[in-house]
N, C-alpha and C positions, 0 to 999 in steps of 0.2 A: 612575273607570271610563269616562268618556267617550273618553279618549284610545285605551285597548281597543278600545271598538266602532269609532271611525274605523280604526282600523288593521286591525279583521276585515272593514270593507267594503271595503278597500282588498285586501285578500288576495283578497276575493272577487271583485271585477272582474277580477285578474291571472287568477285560474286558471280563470274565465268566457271570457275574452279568446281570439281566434283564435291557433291555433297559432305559427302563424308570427309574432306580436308579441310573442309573451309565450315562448319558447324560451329564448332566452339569462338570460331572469328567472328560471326556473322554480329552477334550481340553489339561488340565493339565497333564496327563499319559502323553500325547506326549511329552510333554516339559521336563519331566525329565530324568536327566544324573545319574547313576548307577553307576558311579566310587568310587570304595570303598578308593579312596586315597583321592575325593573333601568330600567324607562322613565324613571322618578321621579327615580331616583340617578342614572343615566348623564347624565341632562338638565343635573342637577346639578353633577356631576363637569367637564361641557364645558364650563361656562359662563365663558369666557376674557374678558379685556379685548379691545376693538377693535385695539386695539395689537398687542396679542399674536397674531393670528388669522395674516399674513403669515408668521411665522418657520415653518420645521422642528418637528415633532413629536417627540420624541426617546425611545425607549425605552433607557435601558440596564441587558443582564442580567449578573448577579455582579456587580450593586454595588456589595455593602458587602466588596469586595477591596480591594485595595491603591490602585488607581485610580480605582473605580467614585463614590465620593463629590466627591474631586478634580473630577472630569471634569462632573458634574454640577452643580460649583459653580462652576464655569466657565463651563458654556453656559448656565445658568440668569440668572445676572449678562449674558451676549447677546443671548438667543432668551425671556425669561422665565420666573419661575419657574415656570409653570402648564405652561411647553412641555416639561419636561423631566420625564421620571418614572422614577425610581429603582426596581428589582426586583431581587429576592435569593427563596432560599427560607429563610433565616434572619428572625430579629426585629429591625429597626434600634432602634438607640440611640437615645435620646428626643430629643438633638440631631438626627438624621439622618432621625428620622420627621418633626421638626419643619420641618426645615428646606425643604422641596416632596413633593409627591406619590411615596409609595412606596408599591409594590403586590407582595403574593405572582407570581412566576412563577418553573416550573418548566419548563426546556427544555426535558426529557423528555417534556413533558406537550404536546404538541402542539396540540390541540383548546384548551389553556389559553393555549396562547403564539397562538393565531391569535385567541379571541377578545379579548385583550390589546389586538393589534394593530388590529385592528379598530376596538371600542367607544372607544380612545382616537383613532383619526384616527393613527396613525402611520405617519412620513415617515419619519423615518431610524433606523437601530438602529445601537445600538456594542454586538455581542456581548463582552461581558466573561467570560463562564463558562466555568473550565475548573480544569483540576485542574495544579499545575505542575509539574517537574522529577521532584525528589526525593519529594515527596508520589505521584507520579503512579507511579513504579518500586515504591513500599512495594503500590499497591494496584491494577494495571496494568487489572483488568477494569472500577473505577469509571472510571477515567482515560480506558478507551477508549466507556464507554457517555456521557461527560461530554462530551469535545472531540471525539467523530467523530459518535456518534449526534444527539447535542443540535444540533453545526454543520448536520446533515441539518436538521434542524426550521425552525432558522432559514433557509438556504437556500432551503428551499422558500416558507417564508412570504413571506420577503423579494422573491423571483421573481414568487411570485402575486399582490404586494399593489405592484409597484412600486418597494417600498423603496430609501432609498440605504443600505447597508449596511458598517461599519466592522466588520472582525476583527483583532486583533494578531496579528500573528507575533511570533518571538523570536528569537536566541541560537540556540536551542536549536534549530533549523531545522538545521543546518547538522552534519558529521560529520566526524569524523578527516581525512577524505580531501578534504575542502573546501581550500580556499587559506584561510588563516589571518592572515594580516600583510601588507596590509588582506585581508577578506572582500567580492567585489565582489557587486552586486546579484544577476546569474545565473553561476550556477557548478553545481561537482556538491556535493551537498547528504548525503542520505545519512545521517541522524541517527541515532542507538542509543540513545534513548530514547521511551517510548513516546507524551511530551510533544513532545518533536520530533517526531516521527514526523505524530502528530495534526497538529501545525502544518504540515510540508509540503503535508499532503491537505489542512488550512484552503486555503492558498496555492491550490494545483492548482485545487481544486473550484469556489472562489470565480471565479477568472481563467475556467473551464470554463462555467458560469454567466452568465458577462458574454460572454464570445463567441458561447454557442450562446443564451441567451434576453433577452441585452439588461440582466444585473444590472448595478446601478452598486455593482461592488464596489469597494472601495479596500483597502489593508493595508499596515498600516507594521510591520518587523521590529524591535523593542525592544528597546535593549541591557539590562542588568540595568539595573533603578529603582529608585534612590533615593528615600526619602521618609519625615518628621518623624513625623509624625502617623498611620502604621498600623504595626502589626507586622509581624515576617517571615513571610510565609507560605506558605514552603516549598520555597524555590525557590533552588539552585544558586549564585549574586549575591548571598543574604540576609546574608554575613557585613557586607559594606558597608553595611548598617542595622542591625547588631546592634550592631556597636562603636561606634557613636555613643551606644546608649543605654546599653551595660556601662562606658564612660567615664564617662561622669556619675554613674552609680548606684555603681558600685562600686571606679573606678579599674582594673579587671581584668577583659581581652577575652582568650578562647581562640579562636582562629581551626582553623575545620575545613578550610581550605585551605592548599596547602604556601604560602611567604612569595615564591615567583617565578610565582605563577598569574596571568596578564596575562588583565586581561578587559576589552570594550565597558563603561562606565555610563555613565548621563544622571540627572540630579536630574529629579524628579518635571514639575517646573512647566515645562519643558522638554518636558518627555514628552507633559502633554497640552494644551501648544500645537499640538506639532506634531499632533497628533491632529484640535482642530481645526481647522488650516490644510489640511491634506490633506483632509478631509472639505468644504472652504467650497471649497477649491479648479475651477475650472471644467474640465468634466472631455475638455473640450478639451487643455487644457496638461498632461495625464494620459500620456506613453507611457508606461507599464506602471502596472499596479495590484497591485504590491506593492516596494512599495522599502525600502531598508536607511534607518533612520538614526542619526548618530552625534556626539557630545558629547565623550568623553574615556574613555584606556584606562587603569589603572593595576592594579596588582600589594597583595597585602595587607600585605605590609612597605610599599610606597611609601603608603598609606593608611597605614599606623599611622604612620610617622614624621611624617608631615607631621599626624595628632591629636594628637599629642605636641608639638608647636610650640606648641598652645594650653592643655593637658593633660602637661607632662612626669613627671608621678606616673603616669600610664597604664602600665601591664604586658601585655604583650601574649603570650602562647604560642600553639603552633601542637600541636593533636592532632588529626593528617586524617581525615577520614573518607570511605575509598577509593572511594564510594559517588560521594558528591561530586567529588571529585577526577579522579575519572574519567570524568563527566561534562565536568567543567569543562576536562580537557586536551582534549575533543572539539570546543570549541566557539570561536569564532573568538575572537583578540587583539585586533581592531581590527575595526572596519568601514568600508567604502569609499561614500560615501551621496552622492557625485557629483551622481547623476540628481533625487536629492531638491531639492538646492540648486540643480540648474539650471531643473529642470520648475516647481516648486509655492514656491522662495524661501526653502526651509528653512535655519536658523540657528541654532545654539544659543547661550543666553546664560551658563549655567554651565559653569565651566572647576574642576578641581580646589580651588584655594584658595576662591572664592566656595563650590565646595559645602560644605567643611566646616565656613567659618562661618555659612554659616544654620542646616546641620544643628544644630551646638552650642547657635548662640542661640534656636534653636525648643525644642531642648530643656530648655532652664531650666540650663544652663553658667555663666553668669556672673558666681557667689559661688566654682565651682571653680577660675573662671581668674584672680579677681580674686585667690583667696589663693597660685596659683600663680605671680602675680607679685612 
């Protein structure tokens, strides 16, 4: 209880205090909670190594997505584990609870995402929450209160609190009428999905933001991602992580795209490198804040022939689904990421053949290919 009363005499000098010194305070007196059990815990919660106190603060939402762990075991292994805090509105996996601080947030939830912000000290956000593609067309009014409503929240918080603020783009940005082979940085855009769509006004509003109040926004456009260790979830590109693991498991991949659909990918580790090279980047060497970038294109016949090199018992059919399909003819072949490699030194280190043998050997291949030789 002691720590209460200092803290009510201290409220009381502010609101005692002449006007004019205590004006620009008054806003924050209101906002503060007096609970000597959040004063207890939160004391708690901060108590970082010396070491650790220099780095970036890191909040990132939609975690436990395709990236969200990745990325956090990434900068945590950097910036420390304490600096990095993992949030979802799901339940993480006992590995992923275990593995550094994860905490409920809900982006909708406003009031929850700023006290978030706040009580942990945070510096940078990598907004991960959103709904994708195909998921986002089945359900268009979650998809639009998710990626438009939700990016407002953060926006604003990000704005008021300073933050440096990371959001993906995708693919999916981009529409029929775009230049397609390569897709350059700025072009007409133009999406028919309500996931592209969302991402363009990501792009816009962020870049909007950093001109009129000074956000340090950044945003990199994602080709499909590749990656071992999550599922597909739901997104336009997922056949390219599906057949790695219907290889292994059952020798038989149905592909829901036609076998000439040329698409952008990038393996994972790749993906949030550059995530955080752009992010460390000085935001001097920044002309624009949202650039393409890109890894390698290929087609789902050129993907199965080349798992088949390691895998030749693999069966492969194609039954489309026009859904997809028709997404996927909207969206660029290649992409053009120039400005990335010249501004900020971006690189990618996997090329087709390295991806399909890590995918293989992470996924436990190595009794299928040994008997297949």
């Amino acid at each position: 209880m002691p720590v209460v009363r200092t803290v009510s005499k201290v409220v009381q000098q502010v609101l005692l205090a002449p006007a004019r010194s205590c004006g620009p305070l008054s806003l924050s007196v209101r906002s503060i909670s007096f609970s000597p059990r959040q004063v207890t815990s939160d004391a708690s919660f901060h108590s970082v190594s010396f070491s650790e106190t220099d780095h970036p603060r890191v909040l990132i939402t939609g975690g436990l997505g395709q990236l969200g762990v990745g990325l956090a075991k990434l900068l945590r292994k950097r910036f420390g584990k304490n600096n990095v805090i993992l949030s979802d509105i799901r339940k993480p996996p006992d590995h992923v609870f275990r593995s550094g601080p994860f905490i409920y947030s809900d982006i909708l939830d406003y009031k929850n995402l700023r006290e978030i912000v706040v009580n942990n000290r945070i510096t940078w956000l990598v907004h991960y929450s959103a709904l994708l593609s195909a998921v986002g067309e089945a359900n268009v009014t979650l998809a639009r209160n998710v990626n438009i409503t939700g990016l407002h929240n953060i926006l604003d918080i990000s704005a008021e609190h300073g933050l440096r603020l990371f959001v993906p783009s995708t693919i999916g940005a981009f529409g029929p009428t775009s230049p397609r082979n390569p897709t350059p940085d700025l072009c007409i855009q133009r999406p028919r999905t309500i996931y592209g769509v969302s991402k363009v006004h990501a792009e816009l509003m962020g870049e909007y933001y950093h001109h009129r109040n000074g956000l340090d926004f950044r945003c990199l456009r994602y080709p499909g991602i590749i990656s071992a260790d999550s599922q597909p979830g739901g997104g336009t590109t997922d056949y390219a992580v599906q057949i790695f693991h219907d290889a292994v498991k059952t020798g038989k991949f149905v592909c829901n795209l036609k076998p000439d659909t040329r698409l952008p990918m990038m393996f994972i580790d790749d993906c949030l490198r550059a995530t955080l090279e752009v992010m460390e980047a000085p935001a001097e060497a920044l002309s624009m804040r949202t650039y393409n970038i890109n890894a390698m294109s290929f087609t789902p016949e050129e993907l199965a022939r080349e798992v088949q090199k390691q895998l030749p018992d693999l069966q492969v059919t194609y039954e489309i689904d026009p859904v997809r399909q028709a997404i996927a003819d909207s969206w660029p072949m290649s992409f053009e990421d120039s400005n990335a490699r010249k501004d900020w030194g971006w690189k990618h280190e996997y090329d087709l053949p390295e991806l399909i043998q890590t995918m293989l050997n992470f996924i436990g291949s190595d009794s299928r290919i040994a008997h297949a030789n």
